[in-house]
C-alpha positions as a Python dict, from the first residue, in 0.01 Angstrom:
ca = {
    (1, 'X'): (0, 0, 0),
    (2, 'X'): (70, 243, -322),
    (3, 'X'): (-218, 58, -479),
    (4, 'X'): (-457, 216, -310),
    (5, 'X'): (-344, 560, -334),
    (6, 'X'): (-314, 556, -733),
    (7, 'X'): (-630, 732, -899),
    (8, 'X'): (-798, 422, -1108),
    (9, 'X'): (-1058, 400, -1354),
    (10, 'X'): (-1210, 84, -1191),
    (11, 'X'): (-1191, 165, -810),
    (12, 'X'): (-1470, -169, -798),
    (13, 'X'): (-1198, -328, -903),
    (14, 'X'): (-978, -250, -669),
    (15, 'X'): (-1168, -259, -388),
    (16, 'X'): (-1324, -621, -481),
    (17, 'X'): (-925, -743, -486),
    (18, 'X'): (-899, -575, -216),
    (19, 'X'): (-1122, -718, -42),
    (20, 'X'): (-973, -1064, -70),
    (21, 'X'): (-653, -932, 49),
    (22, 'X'): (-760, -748, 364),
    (23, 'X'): (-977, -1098, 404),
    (24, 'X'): (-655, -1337, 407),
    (25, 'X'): (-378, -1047, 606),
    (26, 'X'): (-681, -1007, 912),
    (27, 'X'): (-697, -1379, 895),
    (28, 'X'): (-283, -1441, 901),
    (29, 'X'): (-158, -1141, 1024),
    (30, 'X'): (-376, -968, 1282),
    (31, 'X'): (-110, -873, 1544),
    (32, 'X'): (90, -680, 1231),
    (33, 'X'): (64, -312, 1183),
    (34, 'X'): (93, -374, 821),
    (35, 'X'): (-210, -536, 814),
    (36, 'X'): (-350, -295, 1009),
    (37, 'X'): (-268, -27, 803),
    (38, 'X'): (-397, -212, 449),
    (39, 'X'): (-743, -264, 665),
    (40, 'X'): (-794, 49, 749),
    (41, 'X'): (-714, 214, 417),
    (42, 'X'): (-914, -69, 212),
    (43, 'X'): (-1228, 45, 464),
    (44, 'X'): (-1156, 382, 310),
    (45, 'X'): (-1130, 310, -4),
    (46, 'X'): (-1484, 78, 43),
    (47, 'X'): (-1658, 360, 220),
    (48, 'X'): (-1519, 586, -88),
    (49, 'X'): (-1689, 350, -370),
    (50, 'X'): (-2017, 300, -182),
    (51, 'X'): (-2038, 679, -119),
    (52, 'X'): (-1935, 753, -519),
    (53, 'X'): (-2218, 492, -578),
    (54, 'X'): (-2463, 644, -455),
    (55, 'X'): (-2434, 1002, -541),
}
């Protein structure tokens, strides 16, 4: 989870790995609140680089 708080130079990076994280711990892990928790705050951190984008 401390990966997506740290202030990056690339957060496209991040998000794209991301990304395929959140994809494979919704897949496996659903029920967990972990994987919850690393969905929600990679949705953030999307909505954060898409908004940065286009300002």
């Amino acid at each position: 989870m401390a990966a997506l708080d740290i202030d990056r130079r690339s957060l496209t990076d991040l998000v794209n790995r991301a990304e395929d994280l959140d994809r494979v711990l919704c897949r496996r892990y659903q029920t967990e609140a972990l994987a919850q928790e690393f969905h929600e705050r990679f949705l953030v951190a999307r909505h954060a680089l898409r908004t940065r984008e286009w300002s």
